[in-house]
C-alpha positions in Angstrom: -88.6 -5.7 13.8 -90.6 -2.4 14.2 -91.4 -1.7 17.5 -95.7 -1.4 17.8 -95.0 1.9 20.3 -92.1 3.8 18.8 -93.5 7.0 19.0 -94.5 6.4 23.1 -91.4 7.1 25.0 -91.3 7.3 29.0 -89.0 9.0 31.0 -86.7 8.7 33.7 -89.2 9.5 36.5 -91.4 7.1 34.7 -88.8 4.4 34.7 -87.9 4.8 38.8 -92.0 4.9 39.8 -92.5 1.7 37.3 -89.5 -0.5 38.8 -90.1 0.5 42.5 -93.6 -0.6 42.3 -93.0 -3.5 40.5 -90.7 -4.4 43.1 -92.5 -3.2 46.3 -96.0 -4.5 45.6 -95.0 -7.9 46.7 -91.4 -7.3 48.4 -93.3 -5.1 51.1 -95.4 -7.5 52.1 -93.7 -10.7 52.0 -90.2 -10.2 52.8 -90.9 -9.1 56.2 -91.8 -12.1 57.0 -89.7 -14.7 54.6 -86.5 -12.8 56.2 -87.8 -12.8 59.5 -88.0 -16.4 59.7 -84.5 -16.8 58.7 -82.8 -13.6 60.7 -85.2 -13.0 63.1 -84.8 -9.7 64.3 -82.0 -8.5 61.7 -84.2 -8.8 59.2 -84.0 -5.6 58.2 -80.3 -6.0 57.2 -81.6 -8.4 54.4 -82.6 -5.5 52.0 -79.9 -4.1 51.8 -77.5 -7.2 51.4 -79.5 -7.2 48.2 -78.7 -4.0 47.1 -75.0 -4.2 45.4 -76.4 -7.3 42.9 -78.9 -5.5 41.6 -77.2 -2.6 40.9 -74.8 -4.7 39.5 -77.8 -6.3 37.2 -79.1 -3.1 36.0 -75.4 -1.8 34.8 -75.6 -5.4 32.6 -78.7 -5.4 31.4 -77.9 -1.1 30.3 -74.7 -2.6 28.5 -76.8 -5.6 26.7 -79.0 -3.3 25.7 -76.4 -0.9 24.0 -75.3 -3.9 22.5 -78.1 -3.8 20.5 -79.9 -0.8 20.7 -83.5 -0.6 19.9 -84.3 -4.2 20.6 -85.7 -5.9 23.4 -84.5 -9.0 25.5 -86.6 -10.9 23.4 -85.6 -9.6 20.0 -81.9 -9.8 20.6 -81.8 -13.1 22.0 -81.7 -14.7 18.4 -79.1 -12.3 17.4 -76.9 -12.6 20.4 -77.1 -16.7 20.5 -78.4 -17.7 17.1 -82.1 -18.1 16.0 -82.4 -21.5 17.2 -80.8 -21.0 20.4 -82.0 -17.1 21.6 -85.6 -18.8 20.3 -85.3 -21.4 23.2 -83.8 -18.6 25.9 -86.3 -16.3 24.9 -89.6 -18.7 25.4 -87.6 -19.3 28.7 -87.8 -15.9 29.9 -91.5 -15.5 28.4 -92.1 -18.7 30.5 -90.4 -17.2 33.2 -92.1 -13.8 33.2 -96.0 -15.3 32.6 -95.5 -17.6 35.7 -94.4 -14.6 37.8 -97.8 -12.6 36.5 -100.2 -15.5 37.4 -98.3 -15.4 40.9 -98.7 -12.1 41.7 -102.2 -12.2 40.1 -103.0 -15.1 43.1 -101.1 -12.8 45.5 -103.7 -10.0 45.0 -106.6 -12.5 45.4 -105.1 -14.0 48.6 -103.7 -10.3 49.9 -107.5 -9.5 49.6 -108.8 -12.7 51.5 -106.4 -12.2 53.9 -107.2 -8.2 54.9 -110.8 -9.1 55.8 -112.3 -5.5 54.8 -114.3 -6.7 52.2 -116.1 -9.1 53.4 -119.1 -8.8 51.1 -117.5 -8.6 47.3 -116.2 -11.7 46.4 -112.5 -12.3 45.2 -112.7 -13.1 41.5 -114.7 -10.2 41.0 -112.1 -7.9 42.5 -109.1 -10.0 40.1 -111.9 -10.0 37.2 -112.3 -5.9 37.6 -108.2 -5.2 38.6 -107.9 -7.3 35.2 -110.4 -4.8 33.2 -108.3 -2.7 34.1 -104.8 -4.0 33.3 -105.4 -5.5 30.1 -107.1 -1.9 28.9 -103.6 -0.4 30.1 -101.9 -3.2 28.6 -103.6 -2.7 24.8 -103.2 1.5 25.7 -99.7 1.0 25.8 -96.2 1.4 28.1 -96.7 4.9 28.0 -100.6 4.4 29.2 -99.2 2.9 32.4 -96.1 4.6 32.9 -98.6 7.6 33.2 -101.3 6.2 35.5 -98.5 5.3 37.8 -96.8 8.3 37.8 -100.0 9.9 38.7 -101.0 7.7 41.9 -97.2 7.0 42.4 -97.3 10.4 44.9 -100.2 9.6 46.9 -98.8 5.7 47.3 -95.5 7.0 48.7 -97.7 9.0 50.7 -100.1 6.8 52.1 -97.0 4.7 53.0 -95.1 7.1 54.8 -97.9 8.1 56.8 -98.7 4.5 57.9 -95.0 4.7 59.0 -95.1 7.6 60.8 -98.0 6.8 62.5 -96.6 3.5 63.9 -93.6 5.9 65.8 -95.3 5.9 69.1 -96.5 2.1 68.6 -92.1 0.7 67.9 -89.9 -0.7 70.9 -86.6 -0.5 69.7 -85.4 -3.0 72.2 -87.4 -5.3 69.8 -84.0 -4.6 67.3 -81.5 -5.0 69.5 -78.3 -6.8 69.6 -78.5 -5.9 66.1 -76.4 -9.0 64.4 -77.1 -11.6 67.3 -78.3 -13.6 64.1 -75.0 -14.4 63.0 -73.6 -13.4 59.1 -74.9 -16.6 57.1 -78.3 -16.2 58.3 -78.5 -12.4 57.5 -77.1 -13.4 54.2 -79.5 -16.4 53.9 -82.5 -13.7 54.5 -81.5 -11.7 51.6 -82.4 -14.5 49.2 -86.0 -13.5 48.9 -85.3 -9.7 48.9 -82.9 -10.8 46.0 -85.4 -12.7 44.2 -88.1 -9.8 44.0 -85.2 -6.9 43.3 -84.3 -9.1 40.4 -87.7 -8.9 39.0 -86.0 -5.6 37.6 -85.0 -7.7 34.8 -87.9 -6.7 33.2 -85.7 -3.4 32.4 -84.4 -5.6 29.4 -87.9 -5.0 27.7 -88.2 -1.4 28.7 -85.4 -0.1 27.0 -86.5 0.8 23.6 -89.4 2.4 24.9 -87.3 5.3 27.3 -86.4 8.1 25.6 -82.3 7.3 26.1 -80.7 4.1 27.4 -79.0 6.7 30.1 -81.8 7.8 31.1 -83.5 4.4 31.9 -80.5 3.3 34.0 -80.3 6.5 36.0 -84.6 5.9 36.9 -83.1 2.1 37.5 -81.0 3.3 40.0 -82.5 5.4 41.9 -85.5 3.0 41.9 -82.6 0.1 43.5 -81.5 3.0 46.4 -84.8 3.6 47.0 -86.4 0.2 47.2 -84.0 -0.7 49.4 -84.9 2.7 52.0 -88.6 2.0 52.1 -88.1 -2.1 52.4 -85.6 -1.8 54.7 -88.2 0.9 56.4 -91.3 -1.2 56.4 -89.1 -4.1 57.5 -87.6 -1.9 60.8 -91.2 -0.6 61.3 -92.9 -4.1 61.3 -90.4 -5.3 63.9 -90.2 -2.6 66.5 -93.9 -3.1 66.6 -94.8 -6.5 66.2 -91.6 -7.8 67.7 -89.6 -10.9 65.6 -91.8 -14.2 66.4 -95.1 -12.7 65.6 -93.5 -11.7 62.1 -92.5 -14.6 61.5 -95.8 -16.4 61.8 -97.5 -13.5 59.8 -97.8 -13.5 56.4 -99.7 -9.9 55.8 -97.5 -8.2 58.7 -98.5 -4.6 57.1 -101.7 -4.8 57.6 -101.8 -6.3 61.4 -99.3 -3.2 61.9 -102.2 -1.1 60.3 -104.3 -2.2 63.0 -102.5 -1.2 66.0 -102.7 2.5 64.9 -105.6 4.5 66.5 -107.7 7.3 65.6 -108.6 6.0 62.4 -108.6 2.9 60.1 -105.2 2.7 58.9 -105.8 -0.5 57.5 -108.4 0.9 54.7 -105.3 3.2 53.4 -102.8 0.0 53.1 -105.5 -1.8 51.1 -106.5 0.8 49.0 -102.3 1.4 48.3 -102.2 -2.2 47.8 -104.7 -2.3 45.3 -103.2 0.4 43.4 -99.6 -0.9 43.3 -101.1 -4.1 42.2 -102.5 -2.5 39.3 -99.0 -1.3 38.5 -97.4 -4.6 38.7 -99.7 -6.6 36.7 -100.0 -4.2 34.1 -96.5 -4.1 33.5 -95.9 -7.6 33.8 -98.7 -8.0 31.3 -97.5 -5.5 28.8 -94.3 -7.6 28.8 -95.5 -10.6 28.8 -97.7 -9.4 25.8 -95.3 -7.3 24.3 -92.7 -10.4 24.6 -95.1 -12.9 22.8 -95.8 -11.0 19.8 -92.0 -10.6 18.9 -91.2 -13.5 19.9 -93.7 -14.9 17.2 -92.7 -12.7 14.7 -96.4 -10.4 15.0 -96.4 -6.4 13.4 -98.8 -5.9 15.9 -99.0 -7.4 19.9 -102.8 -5.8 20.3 -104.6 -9.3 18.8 -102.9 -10.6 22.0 -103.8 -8.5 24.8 -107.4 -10.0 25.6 -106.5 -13.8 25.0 -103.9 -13.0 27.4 -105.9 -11.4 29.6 -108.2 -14.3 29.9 -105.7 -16.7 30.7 -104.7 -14.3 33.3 -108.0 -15.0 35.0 -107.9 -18.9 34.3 -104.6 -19.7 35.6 -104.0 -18.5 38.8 -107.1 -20.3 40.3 -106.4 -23.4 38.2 -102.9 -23.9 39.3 -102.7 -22.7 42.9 -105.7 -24.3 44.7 -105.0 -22.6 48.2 -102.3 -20.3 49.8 -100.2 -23.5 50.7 -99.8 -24.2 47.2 -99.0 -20.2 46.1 -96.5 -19.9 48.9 -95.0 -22.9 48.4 -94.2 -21.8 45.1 -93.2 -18.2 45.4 -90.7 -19.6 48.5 -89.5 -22.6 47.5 -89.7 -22.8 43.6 -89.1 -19.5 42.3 -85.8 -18.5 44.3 -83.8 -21.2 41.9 -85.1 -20.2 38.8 -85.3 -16.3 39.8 -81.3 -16.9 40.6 -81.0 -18.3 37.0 -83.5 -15.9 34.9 -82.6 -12.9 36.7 -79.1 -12.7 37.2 -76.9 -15.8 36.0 -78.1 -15.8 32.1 -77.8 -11.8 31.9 -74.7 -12.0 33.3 -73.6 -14.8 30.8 -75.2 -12.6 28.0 -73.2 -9.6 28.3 -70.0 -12.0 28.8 -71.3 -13.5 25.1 -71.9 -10.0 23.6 -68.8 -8.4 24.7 -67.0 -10.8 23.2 -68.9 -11.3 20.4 -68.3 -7.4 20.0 -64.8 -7.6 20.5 -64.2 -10.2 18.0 -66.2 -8.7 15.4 -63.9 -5.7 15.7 -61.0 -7.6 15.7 -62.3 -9.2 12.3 -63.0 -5.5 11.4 -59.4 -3.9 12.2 -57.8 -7.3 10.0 -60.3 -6.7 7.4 -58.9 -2.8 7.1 -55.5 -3.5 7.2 -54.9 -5.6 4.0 -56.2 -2.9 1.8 -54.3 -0.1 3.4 
C-alpha cells in the first residue's frame, strides 16, 4: 500500500523529542506517585528497573520492521500472520492504541481540574481547543508534529529543569535514605507502571516508514529510553526529597504541589503551561497513529477523510466512558498494566520470533530451490 506521507521524512532528533514526550507527558506525573505507593521512598529506583525491557523492545520492533521495510505495524500484520489473522491483531492494537488516546485525552481534562489555575475557563473548552489543535497536526501530517515538537521540545526541557533546580534548596535527602529499606520485590513491583508507559514506545512500529532510515529511528529510540529514564528517575528523586514518601503517595499531581513550595515566583504557571504543551505532543501522535492505523487497516489511499470523525470521537469518548477520576484511574492502574504487558511487549516479541523464522525458512526453501538446478 502507498504510504499517504512518503515524501515527509523526520529525523533522528525528531524521533528522540517525539518518544520522550510521548512518554513523559503522563509518566512524569503519575508514576511518582503509582511507585511511591508501592516502594515508598525507593521509588526512584523504579525507572530505571524499566529501562533494559524497553531497550530490549525497541531493538525488536527495529528488527520487525526490517523485516518488512516500508510497512507499518498495521500493514505487516497480515503479511506476517496471514490476512485473517494480522486483520484480527491489528484491530487489536488499533483497539489498543484508541483507548490509550481517550485516556490520556481524560488525563489532560482532570490534570487541568486538578492544578486549580484556571479557575474561570471551563475544561471541555480547554480539550475542545487542545483538540483544534491536534487534529489540524494530525491531517498536516507526522512531519507537521514532529516539527512543532521539535520547536517547543527546548523550552519544555527547559522549563523542567528549571523547576528542578529550583526545588535544590527545598530537598532533605534524609527523605531517601536507607536507600533499599523497601526490599527487591517491591522495587520491582513499582516498576510496573514506569514499564507500562515506556512501553507506549511501541508506537515506533508505526513510525518507521516515515524516518528517513530504520537506523536512524532506533538510535532517536534510544537515546529517547536513556533519557526518559534520567529525567523520570529526576522528577521522581526531586518529588521525594521535598514532599517526603507518604504525602507522595496520597498525591496524584505531585509536580505541581512541588511547584508550589518554590518562592519568588509562580512555578506552578510554568508546569502547566509545559504540561499543556507536552499534551499536545502526545495526543497528536497518538492521533496520527490511531488515524494513520485505521485507514490501512481499512484498505483507504488516503487516511485525511478520517482525521475530523476521529477527532470528534476524541471529544465524545473520554467524558462518556470515564464519569470521574475514580473511574480514569481505576483504569489507567488497574486495567491497562495487563493488556499494556500483552500489546506492548509479549506479541512484538512473539512477532519477531514468527518473522525470523518465517525468514529463515523462506531461505531455507530458497537455498533448496537453487541447488537442484546447479
Amino acid at each position: 500500500m502507498k504510504h499517504f506521507l512518503d515524501t515527509y521524512k523526520i529525523n533522528g532528533l525528531m524521533v528522540t523529542c517525539l518518544l520522550v514526550n510521548l512518554d513523559a507527558a503522563t509518566a512524569v506525573l503519575f508514576v511518582t506517585y503509582a511507585a511511591t505507593k508501592v516502594a515508598g521512598h525507593d521509588a526512584w529506583l523504579a525507572p530505571l528497573v524499566a529501562t533494559p525491557a524497553t531497550l530490549l523492545l525497541i531493538y525488536a520492533l527495529y528488527h520487525l520492521g526490517k523485516l518488512y521495510p516500508g510497512k507499518t505495524l498495521i500493514e505487516y500484520l497480515p503479511l506476517l500472520l496471514g490476512k485473517v489473522l494480522g486483520k484480527l491483531i491489528g484491530a487489536g492494537y488499533l483497539v489498543f492504541f484508541s483507548w490509550i488516546t481517550v485516556v490520556v485525552v481524560r488525563e489532560f481534562i482532570e490534570v487541568y481540574l486538578g492544578t486549580g489555575v484556571f479557575t474561570v475557563t471551563p475544561p471541555l473548552i480547554m480539550a475542545l481547543t487542545l483538540l483544534m489543535l491536534t487534529t489540524y497536526a494530525t491531517y498536516s501530517g507526522i512531519e507537521v508534529i514532529a516539527r512543532s515538537m521539535l520547536l517547543v521540545w527546548g523550552p519544555m526541557l527547559g522549563l523542567f529543569m528549571v523547576v528542578m533546580l529550583m526545588s535544590i534548596p527545598l530537598m532533605d535527602l534524609k527523605n531517601l535514605l536507607p536507600v533499599g529499606e523497601a526490599g527487591v520485590l517491591p522495587i520491582l513491583r513499582s516498576s510496573i507502571i514506569p514499564h507500562m508507559w515506556r512501553g507506549e514506545i511501541v508506537l515506533l512500529a508505526m513510525l518507521f516508514p516515515y524516518i528517513r532510515t530504520y537506523r536512524e529511528g532506533l538510535k532517536g529510540a534510544r537515546v529517547a529510553i536513556f533519557l526518559l529514564a534520567g529525567l523520570v528517575t529526576l522528577n521522581v528523586l526531586t518529588v521525594i526529597a521535598v514532599d517526603g514518601a507518604a504525602a507522595t503517595s496520597r498525591n496524584l499531581f505531585s509536580i505541581f504541589l512541588l511547584a508550589e513550595y518554590i518562592p519568588f515566583f509562580s512555578a506552578k504557571i510554568l508546569v502547566v503551561i509545559l504540561w499543556i504543551m507536552s499534551f499536545y505532543g502526545k495526543i497528536a501522535l497518538l492521533q496520527f497513529c490511531v488515524t494513520q492505523g485505521l485507514a490501512q487497516w481499512l484498505g483507504l489511499q488516503d487516511y485525511k477523510s478520517l482525521v475530523l470523525p476521529i477527532g470528534v470521537l476524541l471529544i465524545i469518548l473520554p467524558l462518556a466512558i470515564f464519569h470521574n477520576t475514580t473511574d480514569l484511574f481505576n483504569a489507567v492502574f488497574k486495567i491497562f498494566p495487563g493488556f499494556a504487558l500483552i500489546f506492548e511487549y509479549m506479541l512484538p516479541v512473539l512477532l519477531l520470533f514468527i518473522g525470523l523464522m518465517r525468514a529463515r525458512v523462506a531461505s531455507m526453501s530458497g537455498v533448496e530451490k537453487v541447488e537442484p538446478e546447479k
